[in-house]
C-alpha positions, -999 to +999 in steps of 0.1 A: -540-432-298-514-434-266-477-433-272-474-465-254-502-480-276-481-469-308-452-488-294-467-522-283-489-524-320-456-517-342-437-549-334-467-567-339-477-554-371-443-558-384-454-593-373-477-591-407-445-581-429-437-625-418-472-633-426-467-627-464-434-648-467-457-680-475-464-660-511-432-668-521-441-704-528-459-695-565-421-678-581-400-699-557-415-735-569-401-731-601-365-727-597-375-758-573-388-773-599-359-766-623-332-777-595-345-813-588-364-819-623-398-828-607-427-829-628-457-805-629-477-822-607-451-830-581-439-793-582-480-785-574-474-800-545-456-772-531-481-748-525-497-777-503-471-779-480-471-744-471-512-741-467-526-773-455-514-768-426-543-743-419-569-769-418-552-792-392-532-762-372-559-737-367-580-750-341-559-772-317-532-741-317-563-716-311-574-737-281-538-744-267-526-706-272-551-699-240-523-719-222-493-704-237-507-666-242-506-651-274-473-634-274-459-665-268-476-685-298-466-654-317-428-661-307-428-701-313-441-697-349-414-674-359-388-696-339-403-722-360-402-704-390-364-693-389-354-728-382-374-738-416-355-710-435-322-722-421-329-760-435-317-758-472-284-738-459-277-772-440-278-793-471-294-783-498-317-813-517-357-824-524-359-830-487-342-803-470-363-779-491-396-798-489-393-798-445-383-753-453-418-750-470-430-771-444-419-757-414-429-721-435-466-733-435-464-742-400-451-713-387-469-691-408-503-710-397-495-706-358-489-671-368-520-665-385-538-676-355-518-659-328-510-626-339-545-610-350-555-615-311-525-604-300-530-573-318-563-566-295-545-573-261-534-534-273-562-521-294-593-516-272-613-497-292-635-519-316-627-491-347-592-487-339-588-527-337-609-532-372-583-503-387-552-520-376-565-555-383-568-541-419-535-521-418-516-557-409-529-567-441-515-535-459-484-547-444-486-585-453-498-572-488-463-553-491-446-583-481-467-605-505-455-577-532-421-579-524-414-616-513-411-625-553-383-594-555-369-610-526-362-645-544-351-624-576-329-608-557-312-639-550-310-655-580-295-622-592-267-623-566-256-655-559-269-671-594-304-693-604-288-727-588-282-707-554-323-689-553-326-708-517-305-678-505-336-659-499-344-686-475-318-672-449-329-634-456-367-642-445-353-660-414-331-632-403-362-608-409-380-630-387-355-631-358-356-594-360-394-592-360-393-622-328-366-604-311-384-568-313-417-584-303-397-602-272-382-572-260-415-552-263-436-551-227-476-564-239-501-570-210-514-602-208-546-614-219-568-624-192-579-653-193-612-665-175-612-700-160-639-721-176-654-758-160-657-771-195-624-780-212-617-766-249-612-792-274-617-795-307-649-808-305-665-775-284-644-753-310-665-763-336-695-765-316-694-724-317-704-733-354-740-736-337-741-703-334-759-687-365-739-653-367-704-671-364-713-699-386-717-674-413-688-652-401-668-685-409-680-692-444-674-654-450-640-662-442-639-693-464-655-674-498-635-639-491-599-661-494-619-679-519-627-647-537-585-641-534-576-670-547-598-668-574-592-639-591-555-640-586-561-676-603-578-665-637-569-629-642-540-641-662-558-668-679-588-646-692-565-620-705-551-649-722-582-667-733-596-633-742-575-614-759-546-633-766-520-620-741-485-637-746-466-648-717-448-621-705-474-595-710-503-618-686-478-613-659-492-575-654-528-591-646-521-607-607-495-576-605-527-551-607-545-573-583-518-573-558-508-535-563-546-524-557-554-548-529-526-532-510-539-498-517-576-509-511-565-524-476-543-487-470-577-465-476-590-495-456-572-490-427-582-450-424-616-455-436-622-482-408-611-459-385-639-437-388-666-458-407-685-484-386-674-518-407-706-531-415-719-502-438-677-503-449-685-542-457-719-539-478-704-506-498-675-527-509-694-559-516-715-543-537-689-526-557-669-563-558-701-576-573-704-553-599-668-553-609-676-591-615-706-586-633-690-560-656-662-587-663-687-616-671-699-594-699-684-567-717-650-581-733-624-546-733-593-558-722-590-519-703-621-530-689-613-564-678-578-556-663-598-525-646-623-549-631-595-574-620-581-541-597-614-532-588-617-566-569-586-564-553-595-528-542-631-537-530-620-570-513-592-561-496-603-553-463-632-574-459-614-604-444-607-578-417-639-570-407-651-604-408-624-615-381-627-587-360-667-588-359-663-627-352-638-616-321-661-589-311-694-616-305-675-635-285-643-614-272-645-644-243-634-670-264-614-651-287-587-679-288-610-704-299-625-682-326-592-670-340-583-710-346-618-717-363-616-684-387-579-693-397-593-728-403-614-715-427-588-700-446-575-737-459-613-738-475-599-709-501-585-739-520-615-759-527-628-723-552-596-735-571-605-766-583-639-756-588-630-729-610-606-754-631-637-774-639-661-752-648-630-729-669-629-764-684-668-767-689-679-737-703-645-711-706-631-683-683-670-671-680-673-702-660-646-693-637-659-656-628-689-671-626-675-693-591-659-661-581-693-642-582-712-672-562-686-666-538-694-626-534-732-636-535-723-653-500-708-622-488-737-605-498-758-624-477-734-619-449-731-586-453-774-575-457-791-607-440-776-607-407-769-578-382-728-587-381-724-556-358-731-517-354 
């Protein structure tokens, strides 16, 4: 890889590092919840504020970021997510907090959208783009690990009634991450005139097309897959075996710690491995890591399994994205919006999994998660998704 390569990819994959900050919404909404006295279901609300902004941001910022450029969506959705981190530090109450996760989810959905094609205005090659597609999610897994330390961090400074501190620290990170991405020369994409105007309707009109249809539902079931076993694994080490509080905590913490090394050996296997045969490989091995926790009851086992999924899993959102870039590199704008769409579809396996936990136990929920790996099987054996 050029020197000059090197340099215009590292501001952008720091870009990544931002991407996790949304993750702090699951430790943070508690002390939220504790400072204002809302109820369970009000505090539930949090999380929405930061993610539904991918189903109504994803295309129309897709299809305007052809008239702005990429590196200049990539800018205004950290400008707009430092001026959410600055809110509470104005005044600090239920609505000054609520507009911070607000402007968070904004930002970090204009982000999601702009900054994996920015990253192949520099990466060429269609291994080399797959590899560092997957080593941005190394890096957004690191921040996803440390965001919660972040918040601690706070609270153990300044005190539990001052945890909006870590507010300012993920904005000043993000200035620095805007400012060394503004000061960093990237070539501009080219963009070829067109007759037809993009709106939202010709956006999902690509869904006509059979192989990025399915690319998009891969997308939808892989975050679903996410969601879903960071979602249970505490709750069937508690259903199970009768974990206490503190000791369930360790479950998401193995699926976080080997989902960043899964997207690390990722990032250097997808370097050399075409992704397809990378994609079926670890499908299969997510599949029977499921099946393996739908029937044999080891608590080893099970919290083995929960890993396993993380590991296997990890970089398979990456090779999605980049294939669905690669069959259609001309409207690459367009498709980034529709696959970041499809990420606000990971919440639907959610509720799903909370009725049938409710119908038939925690089997019920790994049972969701494996329809949703069943997809990706599909995707991954019917179709010819690339060479």
């Amino acid at each position: 890889m050029k020197q000059k390569t090197i340099v215009s990819a590292l501001p952008i994959l720091f870009g990544f590092f931002v991407m996790g900050f949304c993750d702090i919404v699951g430790i943070s909404s508690d002390y939220v919840q504790r400072s204002f006295g809302w109820s369970p279901a009000m505090t539930g609300l949090v999380p929405s504020l930061v993610f539904i902004w991918f189903l109504f941001l994803g295309i129309p910022v897709g299809n305007q970021m052809t008239k702005w450029g990429r590196k200049n969506t990539v800018l205004l959705s950290m400008g707009i997510t430092v001026l959410g981190m600055l809110m509470p530090l104005v005044h600090y109450n239920s609505t000054t907090c609520m507009l911070a996760y607000a402007l968070l989810g904004i930002g970090n959905a204009i982000l999601q959208v702009s900054l994996n094609p920015l990253l192949s205005n520099v990466m060429t090659d269609e291994k080399l783009l797959t590899s560092s597609l997957t080593a941005g999610q190394v890096i957004k897994a690191l921040s996803s690990l440390l965001g919660p330390e972040i918040v601690l961090m706070a609270v153990a400074y300044w005190g539990a009634d001052k945890w909006y501190y870590c507010f300012p620290i993920l904005g000043l990170m993000t200035l620095v991450s805007a400012v060394w991405l503004m000061l960093t020369p990237i070539e501009h994409e080219t963009v070829q005139k067109c007759a037809d105007q993009v709106t939202l309707r010709s956006s999902f009109a690509l869904l006509r097309d059979t192989t990025i249809c399915l690319l998009f539902f891969g997308i939808f079931f892989i975050v679903g897959i996410d969601v879903a076993t960071n979602y249970i694994s505490s709750k069937l080490m508690a259903m199970r075996f009768g974990w206490n509080e503190s000791e369930v905590k360790f479950a998401p913490q193995v699926y976080f710690f080997c989902r960043t090394i899964g997207a690390f050996v990722g990032t250097i296997a997808l370097a050399r491995v075409p992704g397809v045969k990378y994609f079926r490989v670890n499908i299969l091995c997510c599949m029977a890591a499921l099946l393996v926790m739908t029937f044999l009851q080891d608590d080893v086992i099970n919290l083995v399994c929960i890993g396993a999924v993380g590991f296997f899993a990890s970089s398979i959102f990456s090779i999605i994205y980049s294939m669905a870039l690669q069959a259609m590199p001309d409207k690459a704008n367009q498709i980034s919006g529709l696959m970041i769409t499809a990420v606000a579809g990971g919440g639907v396996v959610t509720p799903a999994i909370g009725l049938a936990i409710g119908a038939v136990g925690i089997v019920g929920g790994i049972v969701v998660t494996l329809c949703c790996v069943l997809y990706l099987t599909y995707c991954a054996f019917g179709i010819q998704l690339g060479k």
